[in-house]
BALODREN-257519 format. One line per field, with one value per residue: residue number from 1; residue in three letters; x, z, y of N, C-alpha, C in turn. Coordinates in nm, 2 decimals, padded with zeros to 4 digits, always signed. Layout:
<fivexs>
k [NUM,...]
r [ALA,...]
n_x [X,...]
n_z [Z,...]
n_y [Y,...]
ca_x [X,...]
ca_z [Z,...]
ca_y [Y,...]
c_x [X,...]
c_z [Z,...]
c_y [Y,...]
</fivexs>
This chain:
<fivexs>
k [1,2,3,4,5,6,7,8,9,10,11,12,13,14,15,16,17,18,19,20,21,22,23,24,25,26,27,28,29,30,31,32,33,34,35,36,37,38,39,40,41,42,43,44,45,46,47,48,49,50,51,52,53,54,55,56,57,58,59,60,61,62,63,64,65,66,67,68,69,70,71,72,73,74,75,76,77,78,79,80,81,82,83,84,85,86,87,88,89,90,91,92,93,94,95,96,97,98,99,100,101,102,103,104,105,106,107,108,109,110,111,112,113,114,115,116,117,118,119,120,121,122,123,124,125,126,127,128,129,130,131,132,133,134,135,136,137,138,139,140,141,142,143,144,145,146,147,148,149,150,151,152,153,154,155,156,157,158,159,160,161,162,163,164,165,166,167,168,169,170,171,172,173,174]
r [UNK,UNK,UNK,UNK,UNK,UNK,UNK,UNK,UNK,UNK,UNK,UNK,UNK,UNK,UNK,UNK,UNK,UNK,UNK,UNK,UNK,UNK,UNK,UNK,UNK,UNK,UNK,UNK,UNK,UNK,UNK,UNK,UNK,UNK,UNK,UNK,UNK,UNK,UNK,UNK,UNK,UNK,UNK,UNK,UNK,UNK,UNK,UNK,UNK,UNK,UNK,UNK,UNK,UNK,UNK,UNK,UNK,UNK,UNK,UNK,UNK,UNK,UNK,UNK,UNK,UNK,UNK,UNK,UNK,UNK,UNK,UNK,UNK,UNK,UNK,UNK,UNK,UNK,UNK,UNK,UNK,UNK,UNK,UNK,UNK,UNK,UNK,UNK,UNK,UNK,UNK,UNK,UNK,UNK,UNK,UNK,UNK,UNK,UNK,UNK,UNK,UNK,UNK,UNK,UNK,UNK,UNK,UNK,UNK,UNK,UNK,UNK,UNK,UNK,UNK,UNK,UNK,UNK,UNK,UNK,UNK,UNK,UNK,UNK,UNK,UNK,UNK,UNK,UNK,UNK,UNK,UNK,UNK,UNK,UNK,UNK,UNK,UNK,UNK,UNK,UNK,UNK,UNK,UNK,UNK,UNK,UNK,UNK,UNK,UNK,UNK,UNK,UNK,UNK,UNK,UNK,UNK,UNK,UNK,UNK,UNK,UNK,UNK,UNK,UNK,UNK,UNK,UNK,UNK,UNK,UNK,UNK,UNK,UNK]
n_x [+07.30,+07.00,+06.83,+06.91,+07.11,+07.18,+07.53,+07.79,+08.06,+08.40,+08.58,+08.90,+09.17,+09.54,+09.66,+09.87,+09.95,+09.89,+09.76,+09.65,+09.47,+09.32,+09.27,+09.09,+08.89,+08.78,+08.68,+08.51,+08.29,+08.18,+07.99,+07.78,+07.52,+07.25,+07.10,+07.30,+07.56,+07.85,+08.11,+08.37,+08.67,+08.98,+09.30,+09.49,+09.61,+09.51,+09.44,+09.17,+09.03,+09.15,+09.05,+08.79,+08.81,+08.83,+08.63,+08.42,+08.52,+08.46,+08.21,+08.17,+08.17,+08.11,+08.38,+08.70,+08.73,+08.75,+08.89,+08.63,+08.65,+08.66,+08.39,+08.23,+08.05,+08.01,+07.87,+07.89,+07.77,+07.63,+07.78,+07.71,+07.52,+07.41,+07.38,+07.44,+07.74,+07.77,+08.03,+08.09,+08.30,+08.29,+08.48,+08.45,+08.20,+08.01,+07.77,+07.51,+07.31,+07.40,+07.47,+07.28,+07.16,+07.27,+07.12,+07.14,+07.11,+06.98,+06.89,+06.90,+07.09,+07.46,+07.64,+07.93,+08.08,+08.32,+08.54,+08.30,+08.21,+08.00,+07.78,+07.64,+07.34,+07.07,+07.03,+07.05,+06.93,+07.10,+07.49,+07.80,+08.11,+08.43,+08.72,+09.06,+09.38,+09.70,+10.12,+10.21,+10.27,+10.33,+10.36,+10.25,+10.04,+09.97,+09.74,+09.44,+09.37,+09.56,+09.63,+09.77,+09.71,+09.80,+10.08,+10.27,+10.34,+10.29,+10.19,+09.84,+09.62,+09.26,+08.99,+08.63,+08.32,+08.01,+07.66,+07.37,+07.01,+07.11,+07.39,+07.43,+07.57,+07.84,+08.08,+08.08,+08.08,+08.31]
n_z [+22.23,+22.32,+22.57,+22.95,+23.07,+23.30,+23.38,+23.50,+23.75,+23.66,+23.84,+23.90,+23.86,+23.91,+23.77,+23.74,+23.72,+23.51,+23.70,+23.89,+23.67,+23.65,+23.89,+23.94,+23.76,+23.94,+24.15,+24.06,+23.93,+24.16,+24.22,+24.03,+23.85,+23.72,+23.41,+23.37,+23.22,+23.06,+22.88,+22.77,+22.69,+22.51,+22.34,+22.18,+22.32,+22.61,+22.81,+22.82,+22.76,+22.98,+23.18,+23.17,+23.21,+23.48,+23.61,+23.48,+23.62,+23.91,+23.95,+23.88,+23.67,+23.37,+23.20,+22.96,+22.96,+22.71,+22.45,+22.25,+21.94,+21.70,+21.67,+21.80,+21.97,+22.32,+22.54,+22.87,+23.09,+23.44,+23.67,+23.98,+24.00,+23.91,+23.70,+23.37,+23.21,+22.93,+22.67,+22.45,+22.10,+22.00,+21.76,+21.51,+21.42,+21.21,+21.29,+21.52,+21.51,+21.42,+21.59,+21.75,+21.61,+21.71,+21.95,+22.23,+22.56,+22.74,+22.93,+23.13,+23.15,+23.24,+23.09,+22.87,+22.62,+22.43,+22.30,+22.23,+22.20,+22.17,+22.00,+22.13,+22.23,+22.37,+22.43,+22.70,+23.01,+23.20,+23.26,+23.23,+23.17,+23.11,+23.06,+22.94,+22.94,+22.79,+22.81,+22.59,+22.30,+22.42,+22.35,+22.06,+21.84,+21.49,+21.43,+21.57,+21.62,+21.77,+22.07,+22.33,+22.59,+22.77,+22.81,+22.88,+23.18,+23.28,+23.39,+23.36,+23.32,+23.47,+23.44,+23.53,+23.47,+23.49,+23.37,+23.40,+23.59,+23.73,+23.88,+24.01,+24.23,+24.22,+24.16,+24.43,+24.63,+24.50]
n_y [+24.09,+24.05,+24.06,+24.01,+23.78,+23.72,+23.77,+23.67,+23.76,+23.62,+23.34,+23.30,+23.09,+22.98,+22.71,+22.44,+22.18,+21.86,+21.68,+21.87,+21.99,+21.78,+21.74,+21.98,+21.94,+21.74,+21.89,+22.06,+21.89,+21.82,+22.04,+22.01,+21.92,+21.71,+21.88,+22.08,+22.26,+22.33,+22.51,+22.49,+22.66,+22.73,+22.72,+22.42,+22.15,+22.30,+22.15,+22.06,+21.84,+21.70,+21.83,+21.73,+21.48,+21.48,+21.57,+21.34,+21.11,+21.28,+21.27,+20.99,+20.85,+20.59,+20.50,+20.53,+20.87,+21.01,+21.28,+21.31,+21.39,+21.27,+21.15,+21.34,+21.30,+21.19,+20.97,+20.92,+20.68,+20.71,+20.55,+20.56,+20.65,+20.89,+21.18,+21.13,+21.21,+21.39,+21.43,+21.64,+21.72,+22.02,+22.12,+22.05,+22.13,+22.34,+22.52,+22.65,+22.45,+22.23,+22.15,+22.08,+21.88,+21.68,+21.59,+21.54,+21.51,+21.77,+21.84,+21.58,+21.55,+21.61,+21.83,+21.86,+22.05,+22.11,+22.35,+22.49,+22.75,+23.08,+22.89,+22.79,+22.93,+22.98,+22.71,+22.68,+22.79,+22.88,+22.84,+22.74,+22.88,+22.82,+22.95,+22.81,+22.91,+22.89,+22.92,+23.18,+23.02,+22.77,+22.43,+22.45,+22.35,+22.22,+22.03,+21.90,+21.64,+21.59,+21.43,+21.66,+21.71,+21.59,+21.65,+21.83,+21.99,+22.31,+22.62,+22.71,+22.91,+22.96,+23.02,+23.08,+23.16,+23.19,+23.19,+23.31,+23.23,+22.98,+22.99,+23.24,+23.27,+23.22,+23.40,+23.49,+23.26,+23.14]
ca_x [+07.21,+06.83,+06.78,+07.03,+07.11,+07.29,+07.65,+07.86,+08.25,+08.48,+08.61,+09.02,+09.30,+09.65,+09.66,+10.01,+09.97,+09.78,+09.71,+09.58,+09.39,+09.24,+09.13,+09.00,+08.77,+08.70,+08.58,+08.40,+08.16,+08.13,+07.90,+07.69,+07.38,+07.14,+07.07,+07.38,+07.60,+08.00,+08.12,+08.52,+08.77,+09.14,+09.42,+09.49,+09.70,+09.52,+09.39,+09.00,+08.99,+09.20,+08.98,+08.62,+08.84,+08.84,+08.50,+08.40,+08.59,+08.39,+08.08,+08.15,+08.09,+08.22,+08.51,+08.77,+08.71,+08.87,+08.89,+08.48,+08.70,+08.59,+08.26,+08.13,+07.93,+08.00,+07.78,+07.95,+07.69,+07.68,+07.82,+07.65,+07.36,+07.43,+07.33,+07.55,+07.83,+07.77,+08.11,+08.08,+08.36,+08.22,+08.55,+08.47,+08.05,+08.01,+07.68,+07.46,+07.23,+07.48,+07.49,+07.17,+07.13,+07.35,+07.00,+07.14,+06.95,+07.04,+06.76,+06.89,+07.26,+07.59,+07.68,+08.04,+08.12,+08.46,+08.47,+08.14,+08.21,+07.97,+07.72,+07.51,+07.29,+06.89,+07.02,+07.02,+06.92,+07.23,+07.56,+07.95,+08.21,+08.56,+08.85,+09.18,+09.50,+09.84,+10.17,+10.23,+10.36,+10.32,+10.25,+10.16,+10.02,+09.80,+09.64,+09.36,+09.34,+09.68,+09.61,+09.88,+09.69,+09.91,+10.23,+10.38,+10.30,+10.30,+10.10,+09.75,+09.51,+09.15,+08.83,+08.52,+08.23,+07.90,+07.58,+07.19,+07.01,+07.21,+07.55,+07.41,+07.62,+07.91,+08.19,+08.07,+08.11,+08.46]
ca_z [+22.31,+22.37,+22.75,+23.02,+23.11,+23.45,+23.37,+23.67,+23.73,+23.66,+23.92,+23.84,+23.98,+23.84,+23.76,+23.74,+23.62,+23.46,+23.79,+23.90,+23.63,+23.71,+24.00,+23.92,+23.77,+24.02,+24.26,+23.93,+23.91,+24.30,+24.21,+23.90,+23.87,+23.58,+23.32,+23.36,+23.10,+23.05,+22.74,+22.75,+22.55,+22.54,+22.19,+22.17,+22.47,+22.73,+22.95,+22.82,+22.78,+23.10,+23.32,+23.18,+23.26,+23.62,+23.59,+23.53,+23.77,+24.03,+23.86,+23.84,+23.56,+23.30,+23.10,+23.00,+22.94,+22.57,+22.32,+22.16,+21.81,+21.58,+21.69,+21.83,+22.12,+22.34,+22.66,+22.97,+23.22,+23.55,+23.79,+24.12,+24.00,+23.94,+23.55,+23.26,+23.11,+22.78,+22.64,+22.30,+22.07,+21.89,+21.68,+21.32,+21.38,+21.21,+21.37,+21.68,+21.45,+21.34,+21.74,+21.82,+21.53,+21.82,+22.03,+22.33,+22.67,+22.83,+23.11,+23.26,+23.18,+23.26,+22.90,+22.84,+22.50,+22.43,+22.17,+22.20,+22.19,+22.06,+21.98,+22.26,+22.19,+22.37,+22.48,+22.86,+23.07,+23.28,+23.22,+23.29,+23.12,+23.14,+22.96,+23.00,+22.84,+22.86,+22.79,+22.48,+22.26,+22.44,+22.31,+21.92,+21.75,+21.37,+21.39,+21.62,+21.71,+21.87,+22.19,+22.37,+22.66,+22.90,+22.73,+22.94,+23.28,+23.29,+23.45,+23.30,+23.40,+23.42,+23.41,+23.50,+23.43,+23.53,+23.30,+23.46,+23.73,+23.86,+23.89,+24.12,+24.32,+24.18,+24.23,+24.60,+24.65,+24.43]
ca_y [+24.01,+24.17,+24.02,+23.97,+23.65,+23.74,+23.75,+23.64,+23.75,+23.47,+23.27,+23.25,+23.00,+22.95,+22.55,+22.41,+22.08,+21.81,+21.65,+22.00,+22.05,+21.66,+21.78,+22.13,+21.88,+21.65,+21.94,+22.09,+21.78,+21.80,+22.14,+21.99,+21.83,+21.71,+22.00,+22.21,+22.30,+22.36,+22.50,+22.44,+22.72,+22.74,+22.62,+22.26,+22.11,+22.36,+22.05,+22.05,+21.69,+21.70,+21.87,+21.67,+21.31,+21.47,+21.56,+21.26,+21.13,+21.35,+21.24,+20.86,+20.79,+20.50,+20.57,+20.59,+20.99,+21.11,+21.33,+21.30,+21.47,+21.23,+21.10,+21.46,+21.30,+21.08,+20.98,+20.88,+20.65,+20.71,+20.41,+20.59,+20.64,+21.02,+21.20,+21.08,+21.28,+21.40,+21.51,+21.70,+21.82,+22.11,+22.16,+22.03,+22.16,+22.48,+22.60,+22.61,+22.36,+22.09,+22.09,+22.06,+21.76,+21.55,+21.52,+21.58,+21.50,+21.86,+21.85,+21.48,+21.51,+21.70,+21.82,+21.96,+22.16,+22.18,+22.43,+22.53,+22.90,+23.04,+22.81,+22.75,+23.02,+22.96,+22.60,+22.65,+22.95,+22.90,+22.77,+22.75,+22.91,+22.78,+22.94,+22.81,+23.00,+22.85,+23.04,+23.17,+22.92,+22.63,+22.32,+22.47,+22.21,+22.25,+21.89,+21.92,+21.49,+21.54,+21.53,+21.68,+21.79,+21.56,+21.65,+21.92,+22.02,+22.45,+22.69,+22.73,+23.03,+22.86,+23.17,+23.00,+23.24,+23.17,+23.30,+23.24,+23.20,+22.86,+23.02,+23.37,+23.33,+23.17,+23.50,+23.50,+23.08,+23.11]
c_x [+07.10,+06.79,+06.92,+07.03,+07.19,+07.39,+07.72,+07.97,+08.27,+08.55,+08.80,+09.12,+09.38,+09.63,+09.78,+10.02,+09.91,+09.71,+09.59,+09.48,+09.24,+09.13,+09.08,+08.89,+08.67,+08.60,+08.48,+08.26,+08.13,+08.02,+07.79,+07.62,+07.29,+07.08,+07.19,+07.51,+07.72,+08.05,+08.33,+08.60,+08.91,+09.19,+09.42,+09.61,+09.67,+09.53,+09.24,+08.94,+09.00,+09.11,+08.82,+08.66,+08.77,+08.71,+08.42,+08.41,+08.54,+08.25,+08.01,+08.10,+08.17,+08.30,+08.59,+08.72,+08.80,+08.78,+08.72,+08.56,+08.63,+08.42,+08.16,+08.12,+08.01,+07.94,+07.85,+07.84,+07.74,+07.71,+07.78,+07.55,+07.33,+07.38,+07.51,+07.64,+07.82,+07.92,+08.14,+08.23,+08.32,+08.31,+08.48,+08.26,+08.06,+07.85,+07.61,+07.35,+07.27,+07.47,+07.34,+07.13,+07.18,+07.22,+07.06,+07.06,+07.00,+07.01,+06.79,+07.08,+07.33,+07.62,+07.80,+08.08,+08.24,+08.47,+08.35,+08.11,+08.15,+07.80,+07.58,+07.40,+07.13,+06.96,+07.01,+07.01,+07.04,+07.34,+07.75,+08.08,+08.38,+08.64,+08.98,+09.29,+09.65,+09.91,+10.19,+10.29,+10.38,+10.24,+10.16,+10.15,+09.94,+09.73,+09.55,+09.31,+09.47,+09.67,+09.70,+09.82,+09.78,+10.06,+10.34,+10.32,+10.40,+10.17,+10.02,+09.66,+09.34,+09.08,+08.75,+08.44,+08.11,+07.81,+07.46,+07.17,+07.11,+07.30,+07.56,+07.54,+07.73,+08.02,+08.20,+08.11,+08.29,+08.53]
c_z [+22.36,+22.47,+22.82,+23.08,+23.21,+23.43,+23.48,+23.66,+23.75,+23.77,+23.86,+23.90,+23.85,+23.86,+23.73,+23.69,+23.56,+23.55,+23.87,+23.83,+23.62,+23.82,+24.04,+23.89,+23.80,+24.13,+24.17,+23.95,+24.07,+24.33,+24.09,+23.93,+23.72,+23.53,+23.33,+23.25,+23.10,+22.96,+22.81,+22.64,+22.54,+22.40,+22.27,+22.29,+22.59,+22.85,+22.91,+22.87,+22.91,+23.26,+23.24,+23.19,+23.41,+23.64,+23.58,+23.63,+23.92,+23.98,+23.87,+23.77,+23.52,+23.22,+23.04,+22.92,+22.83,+22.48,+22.21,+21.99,+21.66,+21.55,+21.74,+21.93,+22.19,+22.51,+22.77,+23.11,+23.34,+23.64,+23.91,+24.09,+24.01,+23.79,+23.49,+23.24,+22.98,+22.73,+22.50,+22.29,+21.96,+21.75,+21.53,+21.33,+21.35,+21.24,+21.46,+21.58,+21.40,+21.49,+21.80,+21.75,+21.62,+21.95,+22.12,+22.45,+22.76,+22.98,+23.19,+23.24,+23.25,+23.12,+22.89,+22.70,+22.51,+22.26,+22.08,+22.23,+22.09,+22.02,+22.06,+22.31,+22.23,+22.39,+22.62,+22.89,+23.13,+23.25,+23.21,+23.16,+23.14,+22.99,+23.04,+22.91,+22.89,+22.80,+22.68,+22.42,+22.30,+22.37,+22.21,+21.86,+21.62,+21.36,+21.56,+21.70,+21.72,+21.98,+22.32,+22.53,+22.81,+22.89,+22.83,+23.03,+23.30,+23.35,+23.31,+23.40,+23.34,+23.48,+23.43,+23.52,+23.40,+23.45,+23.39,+23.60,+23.82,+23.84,+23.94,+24.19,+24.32,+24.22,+24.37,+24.67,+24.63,+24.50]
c_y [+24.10,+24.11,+24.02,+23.87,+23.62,+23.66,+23.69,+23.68,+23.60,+23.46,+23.24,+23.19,+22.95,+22.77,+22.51,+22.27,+22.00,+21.77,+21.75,+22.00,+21.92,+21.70,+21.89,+22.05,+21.78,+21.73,+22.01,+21.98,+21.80,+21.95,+22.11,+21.89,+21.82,+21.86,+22.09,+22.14,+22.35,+22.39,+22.58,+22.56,+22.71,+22.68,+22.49,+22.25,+22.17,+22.27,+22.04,+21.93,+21.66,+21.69,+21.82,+21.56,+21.38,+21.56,+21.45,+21.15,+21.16,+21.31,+21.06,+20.78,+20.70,+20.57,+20.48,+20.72,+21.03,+21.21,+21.26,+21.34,+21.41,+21.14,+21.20,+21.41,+21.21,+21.11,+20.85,+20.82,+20.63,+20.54,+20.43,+20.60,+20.80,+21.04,+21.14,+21.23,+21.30,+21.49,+21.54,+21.75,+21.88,+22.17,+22.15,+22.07,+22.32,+22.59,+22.52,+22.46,+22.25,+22.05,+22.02,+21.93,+21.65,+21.48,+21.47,+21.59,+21.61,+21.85,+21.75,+21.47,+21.63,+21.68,+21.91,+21.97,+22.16,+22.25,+22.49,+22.68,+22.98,+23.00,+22.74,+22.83,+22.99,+22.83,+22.57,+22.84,+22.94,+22.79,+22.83,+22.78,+22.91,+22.79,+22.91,+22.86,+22.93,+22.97,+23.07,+23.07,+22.82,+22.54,+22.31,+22.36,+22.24,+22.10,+21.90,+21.77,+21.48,+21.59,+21.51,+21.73,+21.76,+21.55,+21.72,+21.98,+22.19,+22.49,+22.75,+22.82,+22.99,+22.96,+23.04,+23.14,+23.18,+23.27,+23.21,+23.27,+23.11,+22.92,+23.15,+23.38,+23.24,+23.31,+23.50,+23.37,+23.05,+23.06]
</fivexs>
């Protein structure tokens, strides 16, 4: 990377269940505003979907909140009168330009990436990094639209990591 795009330390909290990780992202949305940007990592069953329901959720948007997998996009309108939800899954796109072909309203929405690692390369100056890791071996799955993410309630370690100006002062807020 030839500039610095002011890294931030990650922000880290043990998450214990799905409900938890619900409302990891109900207070998540209660920090976000039109133009910002979430790009989602963790294996299948971490909670992704999990934690951008409870996102929208905090957001108020329409729903119900799933799994984007086989339609890529989908755009969640707000019900308060707040920006939309744009919730992408970046699994089956193999570059930053199959992404950008989705015409994406970055500047008036909330846009979450899941599996957008990666990929988001020059799309926003600042922007939210959320990995989540469960325990080894939980919850292996090889089919990628089974989504197990409300299957089994275990402790998940959820990284958020803040890049840009908006997110300065995200380690110190944590």
């Amino acid at each position: 990377m030839s500039e610095d795009r002011g890294f931030h330390p990650p922000v880290e909290r043990i998450v214990e269940t799905s409900e938890g990780m619900h409302a990891l992202g109900i207070e998540l949305a209660g920090m976000l505003r039109p133009g910002d940007l979430l790009v989602l990592s963790g294996p299948l069953g971490a909670g992704k979907t999990t934690l951008t329901r409870g996102i929208g959720d905090g957001l108020g948007v329409r729903g119900p909140v799933t799994s984007p997998t086989f339609v890529l996009a989908r755009t969640h309108p707000s019900l308060v009168g707040g920006p939309p939800l744009v919730h992408v899954d970046a699994y089956r796109l193999s570059s930053a330009l199959e992404l950008d072909d989705l015409d994406i309203d970055y500047a008036r929405s909330v846009v979450v990436v899941e599996w957008g690692r990666g990929m988001l390369e020059g799309v926003a100056e600042s922007w939210l990094e959320v990995a989540i890791e469960r325990p080894t071996g939980a919850g292996a799955s090889s089919a990628h639209d089974d989504e197990r993410e409300l299957d089994a309630d275990e402790p998940r370690t959820v990284a958020v990591t803040g890049f840009g100006p908006r997110w300065s002062g995200l380690a110190a807020d944590g």
